[in-house]
C-alpha positions as CSV (number, residue, x, y, z in Angstrom):
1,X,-5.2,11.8,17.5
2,X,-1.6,10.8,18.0
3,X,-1.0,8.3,15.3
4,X,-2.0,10.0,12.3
5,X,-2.5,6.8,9.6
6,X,-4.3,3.5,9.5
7,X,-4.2,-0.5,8.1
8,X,-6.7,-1.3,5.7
9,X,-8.3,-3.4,3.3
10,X,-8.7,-2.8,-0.2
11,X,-12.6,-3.7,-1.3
12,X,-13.1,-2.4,-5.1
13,X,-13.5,0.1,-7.0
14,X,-17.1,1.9,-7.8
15,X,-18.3,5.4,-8.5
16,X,-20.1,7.8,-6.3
17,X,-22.0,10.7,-7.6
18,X,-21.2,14.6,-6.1
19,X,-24.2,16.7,-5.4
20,X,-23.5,18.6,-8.7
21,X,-24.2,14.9,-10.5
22,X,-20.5,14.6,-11.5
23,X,-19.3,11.4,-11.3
24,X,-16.5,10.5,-9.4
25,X,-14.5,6.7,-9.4
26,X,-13.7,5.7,-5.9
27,X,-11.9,2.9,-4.3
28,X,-13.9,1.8,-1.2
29,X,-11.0,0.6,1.8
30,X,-12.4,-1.4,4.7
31,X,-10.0,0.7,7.4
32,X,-9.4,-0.6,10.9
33,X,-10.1,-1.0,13.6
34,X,-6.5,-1.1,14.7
35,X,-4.7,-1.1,17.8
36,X,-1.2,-0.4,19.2
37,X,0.6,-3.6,19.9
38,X,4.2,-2.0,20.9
39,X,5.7,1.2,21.3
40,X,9.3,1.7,19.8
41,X,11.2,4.6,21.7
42,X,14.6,6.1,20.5
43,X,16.6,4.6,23.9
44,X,15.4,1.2,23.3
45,X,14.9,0.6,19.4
46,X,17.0,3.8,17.9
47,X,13.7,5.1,16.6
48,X,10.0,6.3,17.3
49,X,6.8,4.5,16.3
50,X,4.4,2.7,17.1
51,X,3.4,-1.0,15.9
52,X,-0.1,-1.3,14.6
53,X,-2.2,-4.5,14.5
54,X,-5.1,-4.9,12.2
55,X,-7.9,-6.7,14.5
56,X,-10.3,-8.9,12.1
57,X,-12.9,-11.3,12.5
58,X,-11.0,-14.4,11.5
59,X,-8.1,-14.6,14.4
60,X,-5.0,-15.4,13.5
61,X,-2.9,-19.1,13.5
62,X,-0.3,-21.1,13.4
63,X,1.3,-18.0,15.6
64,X,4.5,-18.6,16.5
65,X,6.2,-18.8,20.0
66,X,8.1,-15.5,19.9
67,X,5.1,-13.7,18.4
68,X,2.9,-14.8,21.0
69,X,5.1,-13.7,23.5
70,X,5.2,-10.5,21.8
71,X,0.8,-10.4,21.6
72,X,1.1,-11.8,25.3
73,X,3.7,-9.1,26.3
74,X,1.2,-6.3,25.2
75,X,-1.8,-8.1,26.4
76,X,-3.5,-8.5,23.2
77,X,-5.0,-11.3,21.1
78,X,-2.5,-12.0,17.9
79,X,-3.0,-10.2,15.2
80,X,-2.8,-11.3,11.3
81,X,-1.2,-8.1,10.0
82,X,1.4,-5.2,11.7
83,X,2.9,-2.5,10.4
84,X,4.8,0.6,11.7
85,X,4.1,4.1,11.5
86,X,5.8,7.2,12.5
87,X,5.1,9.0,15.3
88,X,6.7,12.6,17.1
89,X,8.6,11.7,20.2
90,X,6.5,13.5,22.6
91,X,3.1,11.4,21.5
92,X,0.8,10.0,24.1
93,X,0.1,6.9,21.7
94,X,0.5,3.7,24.3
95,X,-0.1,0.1,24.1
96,X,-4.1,-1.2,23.7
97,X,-5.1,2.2,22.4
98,X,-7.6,1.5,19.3
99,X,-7.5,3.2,16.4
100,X,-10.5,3.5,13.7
101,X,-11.7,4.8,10.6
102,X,-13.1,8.1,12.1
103,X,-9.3,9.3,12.6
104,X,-10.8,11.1,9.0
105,X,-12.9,13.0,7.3
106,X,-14.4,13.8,4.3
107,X,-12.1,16.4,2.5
108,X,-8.7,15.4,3.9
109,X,-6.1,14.3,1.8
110,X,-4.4,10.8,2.5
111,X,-1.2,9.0,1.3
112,X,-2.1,4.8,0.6
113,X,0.9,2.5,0.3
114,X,0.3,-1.4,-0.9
115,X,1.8,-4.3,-3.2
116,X,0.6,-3.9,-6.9
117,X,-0.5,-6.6,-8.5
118,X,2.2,-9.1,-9.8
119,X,2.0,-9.3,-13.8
120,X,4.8,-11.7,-13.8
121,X,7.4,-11.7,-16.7
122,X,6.8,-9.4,-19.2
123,X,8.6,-7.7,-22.0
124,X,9.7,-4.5,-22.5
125,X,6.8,-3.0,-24.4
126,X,4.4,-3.6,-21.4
127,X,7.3,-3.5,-18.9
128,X,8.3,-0.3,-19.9
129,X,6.6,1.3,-22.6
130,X,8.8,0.8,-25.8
131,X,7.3,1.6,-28.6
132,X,8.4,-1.6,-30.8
133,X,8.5,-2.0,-34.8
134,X,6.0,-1.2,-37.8
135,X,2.9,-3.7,-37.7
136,X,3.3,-4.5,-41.8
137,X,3.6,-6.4,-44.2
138,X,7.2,-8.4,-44.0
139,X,8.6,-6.3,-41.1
140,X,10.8,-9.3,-38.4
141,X,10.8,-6.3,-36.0
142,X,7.7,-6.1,-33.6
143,X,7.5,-6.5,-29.8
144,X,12.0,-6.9,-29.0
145,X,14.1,-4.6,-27.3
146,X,16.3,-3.7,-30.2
147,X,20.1,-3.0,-29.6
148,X,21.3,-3.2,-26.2
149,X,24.5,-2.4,-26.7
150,X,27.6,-2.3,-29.2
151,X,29.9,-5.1,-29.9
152,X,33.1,-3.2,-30.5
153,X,33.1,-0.3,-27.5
154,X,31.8,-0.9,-24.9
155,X,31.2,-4.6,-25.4
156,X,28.8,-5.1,-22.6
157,X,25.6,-4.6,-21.6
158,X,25.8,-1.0,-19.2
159,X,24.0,-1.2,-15.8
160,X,20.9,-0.1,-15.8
161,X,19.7,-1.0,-19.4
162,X,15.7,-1.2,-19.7
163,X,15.1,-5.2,-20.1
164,X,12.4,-7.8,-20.2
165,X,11.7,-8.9,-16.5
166,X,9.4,-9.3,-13.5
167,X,6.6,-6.2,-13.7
168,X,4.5,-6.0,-10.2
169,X,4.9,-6.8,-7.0
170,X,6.2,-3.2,-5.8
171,X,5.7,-1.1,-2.7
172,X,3.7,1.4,-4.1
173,X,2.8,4.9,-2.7
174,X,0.1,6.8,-4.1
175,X,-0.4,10.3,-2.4
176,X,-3.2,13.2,-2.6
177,X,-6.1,10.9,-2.5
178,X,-9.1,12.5,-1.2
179,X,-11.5,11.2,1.5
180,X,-14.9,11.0,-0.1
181,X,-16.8,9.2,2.5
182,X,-16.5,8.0,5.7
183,X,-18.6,5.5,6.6
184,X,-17.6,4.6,10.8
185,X,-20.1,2.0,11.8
186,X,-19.0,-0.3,8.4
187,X,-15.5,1.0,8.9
188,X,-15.1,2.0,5.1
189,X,-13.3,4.3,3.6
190,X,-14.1,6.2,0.3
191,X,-11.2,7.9,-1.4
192,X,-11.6,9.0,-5.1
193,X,-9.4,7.0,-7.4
194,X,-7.4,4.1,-7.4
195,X,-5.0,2.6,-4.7
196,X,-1.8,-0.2,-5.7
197,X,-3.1,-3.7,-5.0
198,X,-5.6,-6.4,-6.2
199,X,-8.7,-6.6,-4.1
200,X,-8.6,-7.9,-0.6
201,X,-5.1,-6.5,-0.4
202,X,-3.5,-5.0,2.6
203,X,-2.9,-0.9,2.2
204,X,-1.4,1.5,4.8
205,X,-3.3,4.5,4.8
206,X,-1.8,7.8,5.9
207,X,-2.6,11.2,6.4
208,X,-0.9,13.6,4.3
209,X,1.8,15.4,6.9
């Protein structure tokens, strides 16, 4: 296959059982099909890929002019969701070709990239893990930062300092995930363990080069 990755869906999470009885937790990824809505060369664009289009059942609106022009161009109905994957200069990829869940099997290992869930404002214990004060009796420390820096050198705040902030909402990359299950005429995907993203979240899914 020339294009070596895939957009998805993420479903849920579940648990499947080997043939040993183990149990295994799985995230279950509706993958594809896709197809190839432009090809980027290095004379024209300054790089190689290839644009991928997620085709689903509800079609897409309120497209704009330029985008349809760009779905027109390629001959394709518009597409919700593109993203961009590598490809090796010399690949045979080319507009309309479709790509689907069977580009895997059961065993290989794949890299999933999403958007994790957006928690919003958050302090620095769940933010980043501090430890905070004792939990008794008459303590006023609990759940702050602390000291964040010292009045007399260098009276500032340096760059960098762990803070109370926005937690989520990241371009996440989670790699080694193994292929469970395969199931083509569903076009699912069964990897074991969990993928960034809340459920019904768009993923990339990659194989691992």
């Amino acid at each position: 296959m020339t294009v070596n990755g895939i957009i998805g869906k993420k479903v849920g999470m579940t648990q499947v059982y080997a043939d040993d009885g183990q149990t295994i937790p799985v995230t279950v990824l509706e993958a594809g099909p896709c197809v190839i809505v432009q090809r980027k060369t290095k004379d024209r664009d300054g790089y190689v890929a290839v644009q991928l289009g997620l085709v689903e059942a509800r079609p897409a609106r309120r497209v704009t002019k330029p985008m349809k022009g760009h779905f027109d161009k390629a001959g394709l109905p518009p597409c919700r969701v593109l993203r961009e994957l590598d490809v090796a200069e010399d690949s045979e990829a080319k507009v309309g070709d479709k790509i689907s869940v069977e580009l895997f099997a059961a065993g290989d290992k794949v890299v999933v990239t999403g958007i994790s869930k957006g928690r919003g404002f958050q302090g620095v214990i769940r933010r980043h893990g501090f430890g905070g004060g004792k939990a008794t009796h008459g303590s006023m420390f609990h759940r702050a930062p602390g000291s964040i820096g010292a009045s007399a050198y260098p009276s500032r705040v340096l760059k960098g300092t762990r803070g109370a902030g926005h937690l989520g909402s990241d371009r996440v990359s989670v790699k080694n995930l193994e292929v469970v299950r395969v199931d083509a005429p569903n076009n699912l995907l069964v990897v074991r363990g969990s993928v960034p993203g809340a459920g019904g979240s768009y993923v990339v899914i990659r194989k691992k080069k």
